[in-house]
C-alpha positions in Angstrom: 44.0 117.0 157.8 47.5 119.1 158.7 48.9 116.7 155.9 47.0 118.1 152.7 49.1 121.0 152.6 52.2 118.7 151.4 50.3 117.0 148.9 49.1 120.2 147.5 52.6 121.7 147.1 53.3 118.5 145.3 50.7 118.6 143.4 50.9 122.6 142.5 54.8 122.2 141.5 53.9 119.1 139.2 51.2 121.4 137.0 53.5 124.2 137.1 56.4 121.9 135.9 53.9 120.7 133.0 52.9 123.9 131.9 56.6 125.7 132.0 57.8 122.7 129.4 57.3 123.2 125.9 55.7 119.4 125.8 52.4 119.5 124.5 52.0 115.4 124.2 51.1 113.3 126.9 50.6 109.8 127.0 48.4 108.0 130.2 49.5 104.7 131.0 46.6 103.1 133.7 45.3 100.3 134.8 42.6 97.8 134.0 39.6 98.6 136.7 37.3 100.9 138.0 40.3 102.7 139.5 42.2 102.6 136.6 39.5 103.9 134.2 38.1 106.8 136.4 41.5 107.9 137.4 42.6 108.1 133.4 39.5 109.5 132.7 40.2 112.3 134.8 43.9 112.7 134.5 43.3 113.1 130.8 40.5 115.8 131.6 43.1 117.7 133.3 45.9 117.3 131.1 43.5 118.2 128.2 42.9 121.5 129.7 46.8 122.3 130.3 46.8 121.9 126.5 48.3 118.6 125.6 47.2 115.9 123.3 46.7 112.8 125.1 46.7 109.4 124.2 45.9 106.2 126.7 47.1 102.9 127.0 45.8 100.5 129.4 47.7 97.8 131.2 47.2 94.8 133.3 50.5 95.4 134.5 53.4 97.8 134.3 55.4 95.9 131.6 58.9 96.9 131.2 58.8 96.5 127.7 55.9 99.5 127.7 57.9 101.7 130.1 60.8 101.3 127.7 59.0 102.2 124.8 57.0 105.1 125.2 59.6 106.6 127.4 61.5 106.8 124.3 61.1 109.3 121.4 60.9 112.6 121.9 60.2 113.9 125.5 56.1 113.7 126.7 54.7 113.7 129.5 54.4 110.4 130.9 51.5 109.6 133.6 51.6 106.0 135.1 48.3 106.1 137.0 46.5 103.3 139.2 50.6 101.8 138.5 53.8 102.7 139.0 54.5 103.1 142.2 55.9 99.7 142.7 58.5 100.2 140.4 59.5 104.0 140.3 62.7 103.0 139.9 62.6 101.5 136.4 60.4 104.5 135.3 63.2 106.7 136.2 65.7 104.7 134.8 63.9 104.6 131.5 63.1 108.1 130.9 65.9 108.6 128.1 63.8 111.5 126.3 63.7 113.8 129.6 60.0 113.7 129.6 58.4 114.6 132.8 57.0 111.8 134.7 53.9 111.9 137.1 52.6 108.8 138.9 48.8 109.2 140.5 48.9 105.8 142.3 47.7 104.8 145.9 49.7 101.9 145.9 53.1 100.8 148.1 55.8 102.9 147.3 59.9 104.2 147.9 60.5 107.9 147.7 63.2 108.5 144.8 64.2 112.1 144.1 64.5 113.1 140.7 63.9 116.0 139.2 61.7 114.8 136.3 59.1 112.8 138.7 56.3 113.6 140.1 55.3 110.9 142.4 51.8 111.7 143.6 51.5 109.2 146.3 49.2 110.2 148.8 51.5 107.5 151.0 54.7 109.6 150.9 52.5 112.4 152.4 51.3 110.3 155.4 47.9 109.6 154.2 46.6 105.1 153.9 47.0 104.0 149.9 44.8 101.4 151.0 42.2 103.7 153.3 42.7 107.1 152.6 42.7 107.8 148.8 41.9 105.6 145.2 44.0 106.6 142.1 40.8 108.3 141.2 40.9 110.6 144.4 44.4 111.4 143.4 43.4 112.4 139.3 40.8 114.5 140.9 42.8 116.2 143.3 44.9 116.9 140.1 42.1 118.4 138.1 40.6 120.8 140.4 44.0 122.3 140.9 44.7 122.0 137.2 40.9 124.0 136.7 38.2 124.3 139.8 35.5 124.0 137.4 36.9 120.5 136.5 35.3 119.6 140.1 32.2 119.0 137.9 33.8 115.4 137.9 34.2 114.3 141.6 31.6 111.8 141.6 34.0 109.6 139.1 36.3 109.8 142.6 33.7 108.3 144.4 33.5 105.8 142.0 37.3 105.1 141.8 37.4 105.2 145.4 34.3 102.4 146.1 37.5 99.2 146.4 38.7 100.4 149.4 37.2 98.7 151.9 35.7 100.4 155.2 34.5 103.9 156.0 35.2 106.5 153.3 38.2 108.9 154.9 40.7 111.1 154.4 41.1 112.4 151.0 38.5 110.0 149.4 36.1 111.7 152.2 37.0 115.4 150.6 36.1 114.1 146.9 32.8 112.7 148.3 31.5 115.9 150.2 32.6 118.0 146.7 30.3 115.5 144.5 27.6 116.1 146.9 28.2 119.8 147.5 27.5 119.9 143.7 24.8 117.4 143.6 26.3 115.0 141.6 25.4 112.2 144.2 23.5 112.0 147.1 23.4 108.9 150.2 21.3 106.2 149.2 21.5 104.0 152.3 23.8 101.2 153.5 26.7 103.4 153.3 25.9 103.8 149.4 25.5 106.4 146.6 23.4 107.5 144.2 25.0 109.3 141.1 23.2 111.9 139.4 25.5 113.5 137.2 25.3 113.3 133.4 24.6 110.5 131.6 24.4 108.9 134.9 21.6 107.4 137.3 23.0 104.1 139.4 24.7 103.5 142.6 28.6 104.1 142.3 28.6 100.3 143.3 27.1 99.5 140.4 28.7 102.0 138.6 32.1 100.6 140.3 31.0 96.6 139.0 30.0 98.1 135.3 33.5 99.2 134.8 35.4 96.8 136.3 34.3 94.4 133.8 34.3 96.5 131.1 38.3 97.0 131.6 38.9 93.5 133.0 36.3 90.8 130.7 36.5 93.1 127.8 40.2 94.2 128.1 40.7 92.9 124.5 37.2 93.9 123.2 37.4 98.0 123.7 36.3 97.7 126.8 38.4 100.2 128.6 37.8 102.7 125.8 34.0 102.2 126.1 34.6 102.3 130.2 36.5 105.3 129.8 34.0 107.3 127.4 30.9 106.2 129.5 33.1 108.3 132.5 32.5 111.8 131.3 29.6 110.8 129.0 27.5 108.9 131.1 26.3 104.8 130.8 24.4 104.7 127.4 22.1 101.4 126.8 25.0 100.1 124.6 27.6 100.2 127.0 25.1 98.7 129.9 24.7 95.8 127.7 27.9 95.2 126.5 29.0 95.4 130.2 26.4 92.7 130.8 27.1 90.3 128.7 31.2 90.7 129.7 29.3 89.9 133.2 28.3 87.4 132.1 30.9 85.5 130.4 32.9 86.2 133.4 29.9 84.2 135.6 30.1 81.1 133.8 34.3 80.8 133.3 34.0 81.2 137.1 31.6 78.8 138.2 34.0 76.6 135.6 36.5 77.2 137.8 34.8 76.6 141.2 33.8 73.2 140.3 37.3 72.2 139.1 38.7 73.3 142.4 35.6 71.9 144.7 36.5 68.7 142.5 40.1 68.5 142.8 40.7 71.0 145.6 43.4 73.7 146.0 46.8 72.7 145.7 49.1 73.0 149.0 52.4 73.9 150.1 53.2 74.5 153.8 52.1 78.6 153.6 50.4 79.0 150.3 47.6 77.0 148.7 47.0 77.7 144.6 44.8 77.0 141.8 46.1 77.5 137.9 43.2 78.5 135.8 45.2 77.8 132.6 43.1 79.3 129.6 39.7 79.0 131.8 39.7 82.7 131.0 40.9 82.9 127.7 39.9 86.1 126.2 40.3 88.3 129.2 42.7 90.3 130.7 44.6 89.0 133.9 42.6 91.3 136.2 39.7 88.7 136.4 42.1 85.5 138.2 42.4 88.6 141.4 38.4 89.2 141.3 38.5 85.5 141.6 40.7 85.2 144.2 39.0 87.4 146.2 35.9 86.0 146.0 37.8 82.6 147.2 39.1 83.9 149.6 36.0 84.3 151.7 34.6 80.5 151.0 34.5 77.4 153.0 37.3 75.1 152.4 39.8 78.0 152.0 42.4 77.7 154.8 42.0 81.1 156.5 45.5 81.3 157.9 47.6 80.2 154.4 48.1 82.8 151.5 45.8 82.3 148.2 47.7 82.1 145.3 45.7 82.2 141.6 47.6 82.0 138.1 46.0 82.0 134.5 48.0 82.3 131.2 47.5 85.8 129.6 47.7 87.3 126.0 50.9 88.7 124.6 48.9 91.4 123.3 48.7 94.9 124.6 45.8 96.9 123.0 46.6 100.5 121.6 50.7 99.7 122.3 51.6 96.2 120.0 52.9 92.6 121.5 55.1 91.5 124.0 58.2 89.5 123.0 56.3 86.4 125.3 53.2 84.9 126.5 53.0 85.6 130.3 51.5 83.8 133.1 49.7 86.5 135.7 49.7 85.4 139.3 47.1 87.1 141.9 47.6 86.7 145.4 44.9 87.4 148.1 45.7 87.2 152.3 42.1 85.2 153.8 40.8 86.5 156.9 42.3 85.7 159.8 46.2 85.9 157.8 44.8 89.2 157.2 44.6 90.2 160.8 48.5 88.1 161.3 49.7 90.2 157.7 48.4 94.0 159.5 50.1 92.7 163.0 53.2 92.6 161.6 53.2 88.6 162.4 53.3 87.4 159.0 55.1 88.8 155.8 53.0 91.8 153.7 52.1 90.1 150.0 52.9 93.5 148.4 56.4 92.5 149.7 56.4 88.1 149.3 54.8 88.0 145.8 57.1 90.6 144.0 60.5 89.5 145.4 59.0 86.1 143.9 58.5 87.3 140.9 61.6 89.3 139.8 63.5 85.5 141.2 62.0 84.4 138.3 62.1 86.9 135.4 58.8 88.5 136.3 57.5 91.5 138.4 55.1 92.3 140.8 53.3 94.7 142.9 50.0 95.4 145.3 48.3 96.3 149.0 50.3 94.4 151.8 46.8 91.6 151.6 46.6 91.3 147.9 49.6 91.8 145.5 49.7 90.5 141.5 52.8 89.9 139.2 53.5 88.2 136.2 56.3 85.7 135.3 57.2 83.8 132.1 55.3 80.8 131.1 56.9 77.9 132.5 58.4 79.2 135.7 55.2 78.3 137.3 56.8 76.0 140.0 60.0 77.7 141.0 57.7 81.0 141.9 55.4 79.1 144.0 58.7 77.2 146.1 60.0 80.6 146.4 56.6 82.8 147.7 56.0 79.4 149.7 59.7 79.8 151.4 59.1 83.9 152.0 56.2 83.1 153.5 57.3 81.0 156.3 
């Protein structure tokens, strides 16, 4: 692990640069799923104990609009985490108050120097964003270097860390054998875990599922809030059940949706093939069209060598931040199987790379994993981004 000592230093410089300010706000901008809630949960654990009032806003995506505002007003400190690293740039560019800026993200990134950010991509220091380390790894990393005894909290790592697929390594591998050192979870066959810590007794899959539809299904319901509490408090009978019933809801729009499309099939263009789900989800945030796209993606009558494209109109709404000036249309893009093998060979364009570029052609943004990659575009511009991902993607 010769590479941990760079991410240390990085991470030691960016504590001492928060506590040598005289900030003592912070706000935590993160994302929508089991990622995004455990690593907020514990970035606002360690930014707690530097001292600094905290509040949190949860995001589908990394709206500029959001940047712009809460990077203006007096200086803070600013964490993007679970996003942000696709668009470092912009956060830069929009830090008018001076605040210091850290990003914990495990996502595709460009090194920018500047001496307000803290980018605390495990990718800049040679470690896999997609193998290596979740956002969640990266928060905890922060809090026991911010406070050892905040290592009471590594099994919300393991949590974090349960989407990346495969064997658990690297850093991700150090946050597990700290949660089990303290017997906060223990194996529990087929590659599993049992978490025992407080407030909690489930397999971090299930732990994983509970909270990915609390932030997703009930994105405009408190769910990310409840998700976020249940993190350090453990899952009370309230917050199982609510979860459930999100669960749910999310069942039937998407067995809604898979009869439309085994009715009327995907739509095709030479590279791509695409479904609109239009409102089918109505009432949710815009993480549950990539949930369903990767679900797809595995089924009969998908072709296994063309990129999946999913769109559903979303809510101008932002909970805890206010409105956007338009309704949006969230796009979800997901590489099948044997693409994926082409995509990680280098023979076919990355989607983290495709899906963005498409985007921003058409006054949206994007981001992901070089197999699956999300944006969002204005309502209306539906066609023109698919003719353009279809075109990159030859």
């Amino acid at each position: 692990m010769e590479r941990l000592p760079g991410f240390q230093n990085r991470l030691d410089s960016a504590i001492s640069a928060v506590r040598e300010s005289a900030i003592r706000e912070a706000i935590v901008l993160h994302h929508d799923e089991a990622d995004g809630l455990t690593s907020a949960a514990l970035t606002k654990l360690a930014l707690s104990s530097l001292g600094l009032s905290t509040r949190l806003i949860c995001l589908d995506k990394l709206y500029p609009e959001v940047v712009k505002d809460v990077e203006s007003g007096p200086p803070r400190v600013i964490a993007y985490v679970d996003l942000g690293s696709g668009h470092i740039d912009w956060v830069i560019e929009a830090n008018r108050a001076k605040g210091l800026i850290l990003v914990l993200d495990h996502h595709d990134t460009t090194s920018i120097e500047d001496p307000l950010l803290y980018n605390l991509n495990p990718e800049l220091y040679g470690f896999s964003g997609e193998k290596d380390a979740s956002s969640a790894t990266v928060a905890y990393f922060l809090c026991k270097t911010v406070d050892p005894g905040l290592s009471e909290y590594a099994h919300l790592a393991t949590i974090g860390s349960f989407e990346l697929p495969g064997e658990t390594r690297g850093l991700n591998l150090i946050a597990v054998k700290d949660a089990k050192d303290r017997g906060l979870v223990r194996d529990s066959g087929k590659g599993n875990l049992k978490i025992e810590a407080k407030g909690m007794n489930l397999t971090r899959s299930r732990a994983s599922s509970l909270l990915n539809v609390l932030g997703s299904v009930g994105y405009y319901r408190n769910g990310p809030e409840m998700g976020i509490e249940a993190c350090t408090t453990g899952f009370g009978h309230q917050t199982t059940e609510v979860a459930r019933e999100f669960e749910e809801e999310r069942k039937q729009a998407n067995r809604k949706m898979l009869s439309t499309i085994k009715k009327e099939g995907l739509s095709q263009k030479s590279n791509i093939q695409w479904f609109h789900a239009h409102d089918n989800y109505k009432g949710m945030g815009g993480k549950v069209v990539g949930s369903f796209c990767s679900y797809l993606r595995h089924r009969r009558g998908v072709n296994p060598v063309k990129y999946l494209v999913g769109m559903m109109n979303i809510s101008p709404d932002i909970p805890g931040w206010g409105k956007l000036s338009s309704p949006m249309v969230k796009v979800s893009g997901r590489a099948p199987q044997i693409l994926t093998s082409l995509i990680e060979k280098g023979k076919k364009p990355s989607l983290s790379k495709i899906l963005p570029e498409s985007c921003s052609k058409v006054g949206g943004f994007g981001d992901g994993h070089s197999v699956a990659a999300s944006g969002v575009l204005p309502v209306g511009n539906e066609e023109m981004f698919l003719d353009e991902i279809d075109r990159l993607a030859a």
